[in-house]
VOBA-1610 file (N, C-alpha, C; in pm, whole numbers, padded with zeros to 5 digits, always signed):
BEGIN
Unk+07365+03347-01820Unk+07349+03284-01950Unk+07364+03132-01941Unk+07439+03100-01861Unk+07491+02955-01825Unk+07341+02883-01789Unk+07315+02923-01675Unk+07171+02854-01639Unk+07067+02872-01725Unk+07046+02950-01816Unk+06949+02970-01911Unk+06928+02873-01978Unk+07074+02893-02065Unk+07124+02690-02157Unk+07122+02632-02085Unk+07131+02601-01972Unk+07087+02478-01910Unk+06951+02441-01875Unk+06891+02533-01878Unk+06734+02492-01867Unk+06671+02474-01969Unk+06732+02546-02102Unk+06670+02462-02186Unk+06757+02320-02215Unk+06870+02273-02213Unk+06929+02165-02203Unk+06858+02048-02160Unk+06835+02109-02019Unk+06724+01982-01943Unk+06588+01988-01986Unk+06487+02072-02093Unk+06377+02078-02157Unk+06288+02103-02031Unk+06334+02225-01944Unk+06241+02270-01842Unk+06093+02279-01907Unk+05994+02292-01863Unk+05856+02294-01944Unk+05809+02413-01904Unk+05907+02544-01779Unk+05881+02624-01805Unk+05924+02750-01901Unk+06015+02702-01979Unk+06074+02787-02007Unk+06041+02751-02207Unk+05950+02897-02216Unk+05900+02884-02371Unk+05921+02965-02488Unk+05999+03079-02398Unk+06064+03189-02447Unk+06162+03157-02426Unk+06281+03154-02498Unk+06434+03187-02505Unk+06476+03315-02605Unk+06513+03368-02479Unk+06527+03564-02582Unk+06681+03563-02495Unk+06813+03591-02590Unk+06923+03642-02579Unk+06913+03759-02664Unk+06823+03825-02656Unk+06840+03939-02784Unk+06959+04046-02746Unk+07059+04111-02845Unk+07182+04149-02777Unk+07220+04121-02654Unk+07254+03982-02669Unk+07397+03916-02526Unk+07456+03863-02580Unk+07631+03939-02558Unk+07690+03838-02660Unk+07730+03748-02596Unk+07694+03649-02674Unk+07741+03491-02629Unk+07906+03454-02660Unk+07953+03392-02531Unk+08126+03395-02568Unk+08159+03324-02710Unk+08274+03322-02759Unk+08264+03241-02876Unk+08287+03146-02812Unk+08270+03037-02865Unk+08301+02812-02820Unk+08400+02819-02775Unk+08536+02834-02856Unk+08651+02812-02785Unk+08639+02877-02631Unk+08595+02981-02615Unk+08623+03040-02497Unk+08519+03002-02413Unk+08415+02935-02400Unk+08301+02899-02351Unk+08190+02839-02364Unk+08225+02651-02378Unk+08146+02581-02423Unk+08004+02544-02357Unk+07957+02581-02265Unk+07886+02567-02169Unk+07710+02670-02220Unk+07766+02725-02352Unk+07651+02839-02375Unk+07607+02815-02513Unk+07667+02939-02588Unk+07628+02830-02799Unk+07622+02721-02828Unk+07750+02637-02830Unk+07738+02484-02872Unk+07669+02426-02775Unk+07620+02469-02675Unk+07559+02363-02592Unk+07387+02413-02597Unk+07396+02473-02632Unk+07255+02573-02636Unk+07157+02526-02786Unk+07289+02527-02873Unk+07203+02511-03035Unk+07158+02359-03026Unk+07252+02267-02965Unk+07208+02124-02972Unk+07140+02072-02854Unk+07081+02144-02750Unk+06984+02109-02694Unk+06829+02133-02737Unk+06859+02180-02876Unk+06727+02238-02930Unk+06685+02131-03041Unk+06751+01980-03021Unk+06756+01893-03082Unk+06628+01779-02976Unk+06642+01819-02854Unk+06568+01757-02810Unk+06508+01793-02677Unk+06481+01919-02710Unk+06374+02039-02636Unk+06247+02063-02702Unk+06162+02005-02630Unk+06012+02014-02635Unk+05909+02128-02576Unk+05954+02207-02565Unk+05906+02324-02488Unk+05941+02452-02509Unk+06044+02483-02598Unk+06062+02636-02616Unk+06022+02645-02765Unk+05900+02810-02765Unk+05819+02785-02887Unk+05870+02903-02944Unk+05942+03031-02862Unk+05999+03140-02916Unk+06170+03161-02901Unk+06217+03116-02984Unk+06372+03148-02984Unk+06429+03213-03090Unk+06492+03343-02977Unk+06513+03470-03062Unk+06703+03505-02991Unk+06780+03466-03080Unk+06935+03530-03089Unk+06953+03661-03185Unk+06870+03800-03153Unk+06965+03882-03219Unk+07037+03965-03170Unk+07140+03954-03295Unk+07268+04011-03216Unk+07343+04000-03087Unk+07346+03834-03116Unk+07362+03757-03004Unk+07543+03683-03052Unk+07593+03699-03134Unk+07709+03646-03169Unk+07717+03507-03193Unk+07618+03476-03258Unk+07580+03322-03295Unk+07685+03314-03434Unk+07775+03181-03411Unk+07878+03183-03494Unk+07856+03089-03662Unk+07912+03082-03734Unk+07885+02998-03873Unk+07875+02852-03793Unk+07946+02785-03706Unk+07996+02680-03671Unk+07832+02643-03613Unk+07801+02702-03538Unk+07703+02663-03417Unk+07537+02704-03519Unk+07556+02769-03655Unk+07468+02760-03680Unk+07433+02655-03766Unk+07518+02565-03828Unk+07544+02464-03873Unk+07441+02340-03815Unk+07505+02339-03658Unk+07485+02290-03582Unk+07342+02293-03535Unk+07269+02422-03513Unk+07157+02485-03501Unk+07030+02408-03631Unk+07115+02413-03735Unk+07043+02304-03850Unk+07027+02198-03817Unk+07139+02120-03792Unk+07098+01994-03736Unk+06964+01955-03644Unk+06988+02032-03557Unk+06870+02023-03441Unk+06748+02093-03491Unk+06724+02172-03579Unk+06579+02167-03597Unk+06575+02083-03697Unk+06663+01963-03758Unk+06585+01865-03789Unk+06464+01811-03724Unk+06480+01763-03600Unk+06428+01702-03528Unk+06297+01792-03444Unk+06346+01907-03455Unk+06277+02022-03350Unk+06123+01996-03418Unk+06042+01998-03377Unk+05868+02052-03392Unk+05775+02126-03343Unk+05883+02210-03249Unk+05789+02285-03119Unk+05839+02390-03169Unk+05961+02455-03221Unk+05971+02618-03231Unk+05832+02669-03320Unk+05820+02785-03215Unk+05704+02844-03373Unk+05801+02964-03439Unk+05869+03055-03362Unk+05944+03137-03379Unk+06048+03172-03380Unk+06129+03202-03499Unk+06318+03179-03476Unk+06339+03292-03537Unk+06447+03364-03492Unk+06500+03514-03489Unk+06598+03482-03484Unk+06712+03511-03619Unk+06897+03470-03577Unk+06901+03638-03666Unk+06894+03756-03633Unk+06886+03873-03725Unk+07017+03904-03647Unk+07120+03998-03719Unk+07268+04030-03696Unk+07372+03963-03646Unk+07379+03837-03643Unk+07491+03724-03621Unk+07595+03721-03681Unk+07689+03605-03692Unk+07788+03586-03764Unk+07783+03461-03855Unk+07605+03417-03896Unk+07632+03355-03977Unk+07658+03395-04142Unk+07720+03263-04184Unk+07775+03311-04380Unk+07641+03228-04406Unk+07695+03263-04544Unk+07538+03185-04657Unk+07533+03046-04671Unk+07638+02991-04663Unk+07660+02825-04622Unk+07569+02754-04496Unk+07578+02871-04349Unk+07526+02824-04240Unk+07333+02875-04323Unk+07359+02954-04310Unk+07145+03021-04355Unk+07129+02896-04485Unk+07182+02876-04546Unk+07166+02780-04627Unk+07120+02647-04605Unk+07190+02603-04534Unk+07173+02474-04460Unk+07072+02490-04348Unk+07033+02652-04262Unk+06915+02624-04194Unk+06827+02628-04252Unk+06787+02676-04402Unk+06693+02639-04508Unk+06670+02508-04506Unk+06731+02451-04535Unk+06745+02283-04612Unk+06662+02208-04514Unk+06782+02229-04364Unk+06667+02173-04229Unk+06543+02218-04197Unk+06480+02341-04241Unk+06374+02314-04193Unk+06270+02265-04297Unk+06331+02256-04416Unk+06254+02165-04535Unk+06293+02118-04543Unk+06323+02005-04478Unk+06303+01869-04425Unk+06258+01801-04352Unk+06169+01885-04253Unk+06100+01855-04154Unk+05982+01838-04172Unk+05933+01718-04224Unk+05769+01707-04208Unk+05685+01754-04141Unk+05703+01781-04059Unk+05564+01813-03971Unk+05610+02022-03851Unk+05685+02037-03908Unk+05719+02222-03894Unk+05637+02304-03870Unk+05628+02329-03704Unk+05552+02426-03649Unk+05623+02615-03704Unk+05748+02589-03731Unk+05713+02725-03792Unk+05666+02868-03865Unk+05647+02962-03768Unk+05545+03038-03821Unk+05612+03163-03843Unk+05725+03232-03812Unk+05834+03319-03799Unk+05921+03304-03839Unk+05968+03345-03899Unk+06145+03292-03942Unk+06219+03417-04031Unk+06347+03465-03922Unk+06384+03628-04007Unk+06565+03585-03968Unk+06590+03607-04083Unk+06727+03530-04111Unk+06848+03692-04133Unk+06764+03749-04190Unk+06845+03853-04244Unk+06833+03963-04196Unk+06956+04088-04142Unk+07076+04051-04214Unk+07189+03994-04132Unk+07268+03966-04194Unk+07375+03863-04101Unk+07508+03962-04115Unk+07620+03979-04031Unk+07719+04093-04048Unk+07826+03992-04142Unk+07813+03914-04173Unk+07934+03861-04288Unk+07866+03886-04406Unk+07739+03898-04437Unk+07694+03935-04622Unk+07602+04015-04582Unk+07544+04108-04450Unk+07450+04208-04479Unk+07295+04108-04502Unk+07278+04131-04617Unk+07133+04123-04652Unk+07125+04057-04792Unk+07237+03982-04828Unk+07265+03904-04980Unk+07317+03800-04972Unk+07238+03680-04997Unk+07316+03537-04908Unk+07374+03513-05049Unk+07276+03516-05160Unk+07344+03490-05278Unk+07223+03376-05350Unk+07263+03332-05490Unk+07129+03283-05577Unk+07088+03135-05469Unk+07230+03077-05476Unk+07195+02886-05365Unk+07095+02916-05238Unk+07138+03039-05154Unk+07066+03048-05018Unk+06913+03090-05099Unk+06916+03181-05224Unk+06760+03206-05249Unk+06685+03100-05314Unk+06764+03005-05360Unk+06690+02910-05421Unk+06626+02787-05295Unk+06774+02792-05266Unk+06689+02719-05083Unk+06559+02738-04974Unk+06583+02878-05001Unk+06478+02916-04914Unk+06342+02936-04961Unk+06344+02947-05124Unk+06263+02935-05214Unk+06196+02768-05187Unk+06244+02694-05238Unk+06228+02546-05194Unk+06162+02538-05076Unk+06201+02562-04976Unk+06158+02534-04805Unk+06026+02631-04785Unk+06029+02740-04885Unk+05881+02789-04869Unk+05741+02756-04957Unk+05813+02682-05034Unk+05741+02600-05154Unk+05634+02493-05072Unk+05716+02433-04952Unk+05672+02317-04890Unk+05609+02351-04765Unk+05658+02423-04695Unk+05648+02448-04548Unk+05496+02576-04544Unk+05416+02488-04497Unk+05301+02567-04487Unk+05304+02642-04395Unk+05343+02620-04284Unk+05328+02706-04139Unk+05354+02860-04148Unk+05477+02875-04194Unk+05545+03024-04212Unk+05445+03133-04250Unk+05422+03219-04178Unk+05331+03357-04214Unk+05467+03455-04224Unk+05515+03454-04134Unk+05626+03597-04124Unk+05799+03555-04165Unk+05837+03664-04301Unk+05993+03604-04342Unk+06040+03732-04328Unk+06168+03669-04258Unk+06283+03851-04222Unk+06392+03805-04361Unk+06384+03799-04487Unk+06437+03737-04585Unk+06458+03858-04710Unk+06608+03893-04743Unk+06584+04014-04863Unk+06602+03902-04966Unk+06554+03918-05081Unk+06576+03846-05164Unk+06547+03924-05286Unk+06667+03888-05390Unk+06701+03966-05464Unk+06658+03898-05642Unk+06665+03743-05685Unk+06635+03723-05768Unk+06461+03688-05755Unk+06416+03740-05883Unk+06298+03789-05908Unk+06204+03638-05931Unk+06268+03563-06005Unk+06193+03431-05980Unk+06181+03367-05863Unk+06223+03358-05738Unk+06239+03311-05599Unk+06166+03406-05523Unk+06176+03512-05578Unk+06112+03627-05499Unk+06001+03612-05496Unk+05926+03570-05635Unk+05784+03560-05655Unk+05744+03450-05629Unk+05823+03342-05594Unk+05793+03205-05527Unk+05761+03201-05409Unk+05861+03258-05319Unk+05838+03312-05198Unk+05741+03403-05127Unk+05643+03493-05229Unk+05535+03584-05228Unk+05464+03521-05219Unk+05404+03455-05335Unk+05274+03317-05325Unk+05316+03240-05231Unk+05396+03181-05170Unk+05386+03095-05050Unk+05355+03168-04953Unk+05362+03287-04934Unk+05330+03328-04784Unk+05246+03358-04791Unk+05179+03467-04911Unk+05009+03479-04912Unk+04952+03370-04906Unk+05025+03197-04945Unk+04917+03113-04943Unk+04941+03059-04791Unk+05047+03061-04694Unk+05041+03044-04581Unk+04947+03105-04535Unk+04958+03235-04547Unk+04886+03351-04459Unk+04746+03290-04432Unk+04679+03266-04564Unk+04509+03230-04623Unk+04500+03035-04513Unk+04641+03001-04518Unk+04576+02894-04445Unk+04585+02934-04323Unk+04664+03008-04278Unk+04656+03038-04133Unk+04489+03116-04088Unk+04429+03213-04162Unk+04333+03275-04143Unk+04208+03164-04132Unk+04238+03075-04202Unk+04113+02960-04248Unk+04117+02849-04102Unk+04260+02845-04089Unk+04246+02763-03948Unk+04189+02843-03803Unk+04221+02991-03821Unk+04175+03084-03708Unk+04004+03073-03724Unk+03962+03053-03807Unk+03848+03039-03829Unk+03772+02931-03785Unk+03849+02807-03829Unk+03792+02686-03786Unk+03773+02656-03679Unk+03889+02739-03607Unk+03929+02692-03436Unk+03823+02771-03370Unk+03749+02902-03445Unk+03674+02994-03361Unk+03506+02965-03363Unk+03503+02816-03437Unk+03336+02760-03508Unk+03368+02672-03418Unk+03250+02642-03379Unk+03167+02532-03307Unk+03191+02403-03431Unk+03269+02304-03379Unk+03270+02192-03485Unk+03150+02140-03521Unk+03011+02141-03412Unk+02907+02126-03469Unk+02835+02207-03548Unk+02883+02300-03600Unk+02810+02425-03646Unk+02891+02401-03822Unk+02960+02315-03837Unk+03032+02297-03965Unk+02965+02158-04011Unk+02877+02093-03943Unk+02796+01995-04004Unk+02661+02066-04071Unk+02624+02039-04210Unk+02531+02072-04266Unk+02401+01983-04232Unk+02326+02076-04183Unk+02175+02009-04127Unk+02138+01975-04270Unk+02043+01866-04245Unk+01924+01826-04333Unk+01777+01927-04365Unk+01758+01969-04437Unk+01644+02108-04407Unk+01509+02003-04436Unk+01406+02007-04382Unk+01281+02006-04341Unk+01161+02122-04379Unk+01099+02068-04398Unk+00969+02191-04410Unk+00873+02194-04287Unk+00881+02323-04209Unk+00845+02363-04104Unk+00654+02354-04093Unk+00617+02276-03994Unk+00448+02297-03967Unk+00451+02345-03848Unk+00508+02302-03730Unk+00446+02330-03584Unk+00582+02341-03477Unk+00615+02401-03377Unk+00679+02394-03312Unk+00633+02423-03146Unk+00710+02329-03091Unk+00605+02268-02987Unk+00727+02325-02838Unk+00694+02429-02762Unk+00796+02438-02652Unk+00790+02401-02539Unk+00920+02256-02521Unk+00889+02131-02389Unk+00929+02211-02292Unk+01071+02195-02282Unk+01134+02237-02186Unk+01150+02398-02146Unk+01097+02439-02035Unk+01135+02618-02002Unk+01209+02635-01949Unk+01205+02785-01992Unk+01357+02792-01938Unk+01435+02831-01801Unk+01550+02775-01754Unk+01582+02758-01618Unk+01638+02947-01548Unk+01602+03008-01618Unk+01611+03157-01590Unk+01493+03212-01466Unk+01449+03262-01435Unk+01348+03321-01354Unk+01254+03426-01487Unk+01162+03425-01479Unk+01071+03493-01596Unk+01118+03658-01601Unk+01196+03701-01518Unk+01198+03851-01513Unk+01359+03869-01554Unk+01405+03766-01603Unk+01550+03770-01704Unk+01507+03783-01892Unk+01371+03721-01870Unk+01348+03710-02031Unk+01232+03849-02040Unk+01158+03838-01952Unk+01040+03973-02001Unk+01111+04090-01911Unk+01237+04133-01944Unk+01281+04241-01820Unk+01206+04338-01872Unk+01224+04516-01795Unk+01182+04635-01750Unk+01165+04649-01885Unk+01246+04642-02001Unk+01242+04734-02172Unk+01144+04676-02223Unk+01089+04557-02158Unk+00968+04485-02238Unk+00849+04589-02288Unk+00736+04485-02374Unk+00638+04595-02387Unk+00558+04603-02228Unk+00541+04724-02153Unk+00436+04654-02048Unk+00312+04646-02090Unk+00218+04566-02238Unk+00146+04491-02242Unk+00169+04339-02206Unk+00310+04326-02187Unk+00327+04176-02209Unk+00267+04096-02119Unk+00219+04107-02036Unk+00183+04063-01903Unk+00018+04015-01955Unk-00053+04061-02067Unk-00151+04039-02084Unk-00113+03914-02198Unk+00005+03958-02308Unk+00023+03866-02412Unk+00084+03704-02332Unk+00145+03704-02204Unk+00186+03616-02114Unk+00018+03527-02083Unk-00016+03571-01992Unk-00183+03565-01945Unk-00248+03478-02072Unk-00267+03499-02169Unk-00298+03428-02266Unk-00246+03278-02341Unk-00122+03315-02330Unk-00036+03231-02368Unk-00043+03065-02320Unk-00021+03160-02124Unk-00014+03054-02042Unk-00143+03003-02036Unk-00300+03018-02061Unk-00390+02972-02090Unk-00416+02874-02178Unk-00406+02938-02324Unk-00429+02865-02413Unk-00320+02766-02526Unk-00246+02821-02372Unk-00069+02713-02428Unk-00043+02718-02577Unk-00057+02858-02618Unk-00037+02874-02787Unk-00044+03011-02873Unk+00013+03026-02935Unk+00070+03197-02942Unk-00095+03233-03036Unk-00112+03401-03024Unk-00235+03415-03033Unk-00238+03531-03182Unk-00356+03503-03282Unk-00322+03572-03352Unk-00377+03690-03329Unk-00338+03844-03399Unk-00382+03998-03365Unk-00546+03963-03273Unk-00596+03916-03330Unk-00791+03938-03313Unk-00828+03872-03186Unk-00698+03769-03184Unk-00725+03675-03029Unk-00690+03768-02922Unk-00579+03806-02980Unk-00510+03909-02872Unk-00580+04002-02785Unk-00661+04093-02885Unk-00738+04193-02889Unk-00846+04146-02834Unk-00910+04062-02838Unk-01044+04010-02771Unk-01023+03962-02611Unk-00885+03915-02614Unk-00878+03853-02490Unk-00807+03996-02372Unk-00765+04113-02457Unk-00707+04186-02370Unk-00856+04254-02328Unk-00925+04267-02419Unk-01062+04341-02415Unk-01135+04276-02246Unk-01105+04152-02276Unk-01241+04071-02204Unk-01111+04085-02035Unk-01014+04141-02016Unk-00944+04151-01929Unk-00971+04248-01873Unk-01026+04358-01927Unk-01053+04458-01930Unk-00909+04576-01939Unk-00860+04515-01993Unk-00684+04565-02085Unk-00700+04606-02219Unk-00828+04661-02251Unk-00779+04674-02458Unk-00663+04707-02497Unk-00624+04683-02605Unk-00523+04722-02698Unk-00590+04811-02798Unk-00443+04865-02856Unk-00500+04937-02968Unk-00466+04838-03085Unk-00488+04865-03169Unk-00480+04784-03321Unk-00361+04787-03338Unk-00306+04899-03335Unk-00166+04951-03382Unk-00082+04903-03268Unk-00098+04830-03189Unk+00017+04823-03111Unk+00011+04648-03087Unk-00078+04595-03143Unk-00105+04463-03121Unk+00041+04343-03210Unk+00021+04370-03288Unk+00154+04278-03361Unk+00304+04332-03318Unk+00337+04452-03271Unk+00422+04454-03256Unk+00525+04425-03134Unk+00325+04393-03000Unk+00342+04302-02912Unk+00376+04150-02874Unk+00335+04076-03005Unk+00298+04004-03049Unk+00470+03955-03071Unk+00519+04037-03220Unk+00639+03941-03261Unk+00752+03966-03143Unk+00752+04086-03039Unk+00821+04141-02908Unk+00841+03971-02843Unk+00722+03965-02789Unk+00708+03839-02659Unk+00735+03740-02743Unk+00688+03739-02846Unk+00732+03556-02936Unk+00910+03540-02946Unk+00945+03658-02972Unk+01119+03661-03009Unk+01179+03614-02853Unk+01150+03723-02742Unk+01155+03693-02639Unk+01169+03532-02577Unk+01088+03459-02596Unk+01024+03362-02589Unk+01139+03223-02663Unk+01147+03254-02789Unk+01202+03160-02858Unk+01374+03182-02830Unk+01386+03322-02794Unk+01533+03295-02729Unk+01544+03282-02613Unk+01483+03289-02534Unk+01466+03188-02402Unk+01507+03060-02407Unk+01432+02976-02512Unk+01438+02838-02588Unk+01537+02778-02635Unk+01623+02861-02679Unk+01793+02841-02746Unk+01818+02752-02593Unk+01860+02638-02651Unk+01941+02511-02616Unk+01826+02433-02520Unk+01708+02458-02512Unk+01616+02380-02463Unk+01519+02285-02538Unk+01479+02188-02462Unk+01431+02064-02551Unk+01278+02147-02632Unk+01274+02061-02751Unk+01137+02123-02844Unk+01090+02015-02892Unk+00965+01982-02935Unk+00955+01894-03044Unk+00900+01988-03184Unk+00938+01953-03274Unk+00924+01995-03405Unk+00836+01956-03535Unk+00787+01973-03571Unk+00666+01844-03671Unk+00730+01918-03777Unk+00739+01862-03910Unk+00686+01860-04090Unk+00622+01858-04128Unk+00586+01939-04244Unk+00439+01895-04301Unk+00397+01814-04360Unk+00456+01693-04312Unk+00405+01567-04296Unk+00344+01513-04173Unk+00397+01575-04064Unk+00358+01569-03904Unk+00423+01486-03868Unk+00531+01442-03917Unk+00645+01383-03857Unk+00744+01486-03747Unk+00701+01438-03621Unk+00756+01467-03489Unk+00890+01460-03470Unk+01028+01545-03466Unk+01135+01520-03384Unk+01178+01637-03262Unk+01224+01551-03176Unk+01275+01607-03012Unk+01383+01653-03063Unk+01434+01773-02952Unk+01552+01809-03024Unk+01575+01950-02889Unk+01659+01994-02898Unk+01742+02120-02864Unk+01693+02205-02994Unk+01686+02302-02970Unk+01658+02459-03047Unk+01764+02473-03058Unk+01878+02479-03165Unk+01987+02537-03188Unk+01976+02709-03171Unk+01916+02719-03287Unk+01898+02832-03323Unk+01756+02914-03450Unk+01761+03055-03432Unk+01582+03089-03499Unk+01645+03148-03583Unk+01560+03207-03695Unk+01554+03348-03751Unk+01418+03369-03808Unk+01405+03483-03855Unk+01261+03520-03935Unk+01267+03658-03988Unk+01275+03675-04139Unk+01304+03744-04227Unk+01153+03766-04323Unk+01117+03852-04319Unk+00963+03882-04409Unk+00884+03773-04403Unk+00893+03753-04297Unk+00775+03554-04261Unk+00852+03500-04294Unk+00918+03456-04377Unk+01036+03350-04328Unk+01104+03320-04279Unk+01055+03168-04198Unk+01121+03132-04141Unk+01250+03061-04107Unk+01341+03016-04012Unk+01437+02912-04003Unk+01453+02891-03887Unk+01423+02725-03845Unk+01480+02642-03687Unk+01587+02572-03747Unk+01641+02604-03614Unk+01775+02502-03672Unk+01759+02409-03478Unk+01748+02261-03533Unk+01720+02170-03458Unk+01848+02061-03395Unk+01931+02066-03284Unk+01985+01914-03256Unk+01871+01832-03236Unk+01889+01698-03311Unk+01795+01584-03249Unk+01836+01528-03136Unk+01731+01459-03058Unk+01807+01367-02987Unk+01915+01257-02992Unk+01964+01175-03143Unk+01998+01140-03173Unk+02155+01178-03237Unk+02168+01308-03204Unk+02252+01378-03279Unk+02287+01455-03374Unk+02181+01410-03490Unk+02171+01511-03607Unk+02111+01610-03618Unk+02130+01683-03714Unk+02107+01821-03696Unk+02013+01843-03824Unk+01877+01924-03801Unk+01774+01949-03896Unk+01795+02118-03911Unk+01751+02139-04032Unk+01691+02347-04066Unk+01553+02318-04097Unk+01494+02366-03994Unk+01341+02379-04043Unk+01299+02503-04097Unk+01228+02513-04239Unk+01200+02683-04292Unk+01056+02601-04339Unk+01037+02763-04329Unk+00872+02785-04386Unk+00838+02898-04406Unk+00752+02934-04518Unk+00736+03077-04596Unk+00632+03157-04503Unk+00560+03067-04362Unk+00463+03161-04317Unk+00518+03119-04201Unk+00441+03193-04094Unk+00460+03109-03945Unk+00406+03006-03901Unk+00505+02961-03852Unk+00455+02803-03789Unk+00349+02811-03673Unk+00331+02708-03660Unk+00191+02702-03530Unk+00277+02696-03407Unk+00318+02753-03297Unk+00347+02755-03142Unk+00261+02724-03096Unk+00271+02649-03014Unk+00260+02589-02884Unk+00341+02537-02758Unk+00308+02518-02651Unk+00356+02555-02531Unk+00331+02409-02467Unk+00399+02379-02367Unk+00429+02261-02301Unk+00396+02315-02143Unk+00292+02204-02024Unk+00242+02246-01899Unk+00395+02357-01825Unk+00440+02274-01866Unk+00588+02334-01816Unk+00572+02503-01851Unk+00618+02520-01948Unk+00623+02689-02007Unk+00508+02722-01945Unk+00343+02685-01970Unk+00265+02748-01900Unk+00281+02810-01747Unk+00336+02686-01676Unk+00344+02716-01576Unk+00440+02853-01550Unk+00566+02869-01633Unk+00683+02927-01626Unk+00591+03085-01666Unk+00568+03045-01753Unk+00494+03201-01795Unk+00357+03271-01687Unk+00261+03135-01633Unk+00210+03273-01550Unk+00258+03288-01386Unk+00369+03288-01385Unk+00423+03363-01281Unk+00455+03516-01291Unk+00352+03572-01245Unk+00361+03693-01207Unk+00274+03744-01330Unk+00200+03667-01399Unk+00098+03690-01521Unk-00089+03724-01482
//
């Protein structure tokens, strides 16, 4: 136990867990080297994010003390003092300290019950802790009985409204910060594919493909431009490959999808129907009953949504040609 408090004493940076969970700690008089030296190194310990004493014989004196130091503390996320020997004076005052702490990484905090009052600190400790949850956004999880009904319901709305910010930040952290900038939308005419893609052609048209594709490829890479049903059909004809009618479009939107997700994060240029030209990265496609949506990085940085109620005109860059008739 000795070396334990001492490593957090000296703010080891490995040590991020501190768990005494049932060890009883000597009382002070009999062994200053462990509690009192333990609670006030947590005054200026930067590194332990889980500290859990239950039923650890943590005394009124040292939890006092324990207040003090998370004045200063900003790194605990998690504090566990459940079956101790603190009174409602000490839980009281660790209320107060941690609403007072501007900037309170706490996200845990279970106080109760303590073996001098059980599970009833009394109205001051509920009004305290009421207060400190009023302010302290961090807190998702309270080990707290609380018995008057106005504090109680103070304490409810703060944690559901913790909870909702905690979920909203899990969220934020899990988005692409560029993906929270709202593009400028555009009206879609032509989309033009520069850059191909650095895959080998038998990653994008694998085995589940249609095996017409090889003819819808063949074309492509010719006339560097996606082909409508009748082109299709004429050119598989004159290959001596017919198609059937019925199987022609569904070749068609197969290899184009294919194709444009290949394209995801490769350079494009894009026109408006104005024929205003921008370079850009392909963010991302969709296409819903002919409608369309590109979503464009520019070169410049900003970010365009290109839609349009029909399909746009494709076309192909020497590059893709080349990429596509390999093995076409």
């Amino acid at each position: 136990m000795i070396w334990m408090v001492h490593r957090a004493f000296l703010n080891d940076p490995a040590l991020m867990d501190f768990n005494f969970n049932n060890m009883h700690m000597p009382e002070p008089h009999i062994e200053a080297r462990i509690a009192p030296k333990l609670v006030k190194a947590l005054a200026t310990n930067t590194h332990i994010e889980n500290f859990s004493l239950v039923n650890s014989n943590l005394m009124k004196v040292q939890g006092l003390e324990l207040a003090e130091s998370l004045k200063t503390n900003t790194t605990i996320r998690q504090l566990n003092l459940e079956a101790n020997n603190l009174d409602s004076d000490a839980v009281r005052t660790i209320c107060e300290a941690i609403h007072s702490v501007p900037r309170s990484r706490i996200e845990q905090l279970r106080l109760s019950p303590q073996r001098q009052c059980g599970s009833f600190f009394g109205r001051p400790v509920e009004e305290a802790l009421g207060l400190m949850m009023e302010k302290v956004e961090s807190i998702v999880k309270l080990g707290f009985e609380c018995n008057d009904p106005h504090w109680r319901n103070i304490i409810d709305r703060a944690l559901l409204r913790n909870n909702d910010f905690a979920r909203k930040r899990r969220r934020r952290s899990s988005v692409d910060p560029e993906e929270e900038i709202v593009p400028e939308e555009k009206s879609l005419s032509r989309l033009v594919l520069r850059e191909a893609p650095a895959v080998p052609l038998s990653e994008v048209f694998t085995q589940d493909a249609d095996p017409n594709n090889s003819v819808f490829r063949s074309f492509v890479a010719n006339q560097k431009r996606m082909p409508t049903m009748s082109q299709l059909q004429n050119y598989a004809k004159s290959k001596g490959t017919p198609l059937k009618y019925s199987t022609v479009a569904p070749l068609i939107k197969e290899c184009r999808s294919r194709m444009l997700d290949a394209a995801r994060g490769k350079g494009v240029t894009i026109a408006d129907i104005f024929e205003v030209d921008t370079a850009g990265d392909l963010r991302s496609w969709s296409e819903k009953n002919n409608n369309w949506s590109l979503h464009v990085r520019a070169s410049d940085g900003k970010r365009y949504a290109y839609k349009a109620s029909k399909e746009p005109i494709f076309v192909i860059s020497d590059e893709w040609a080349t990429w596509l008739a390999d093995g076409a």
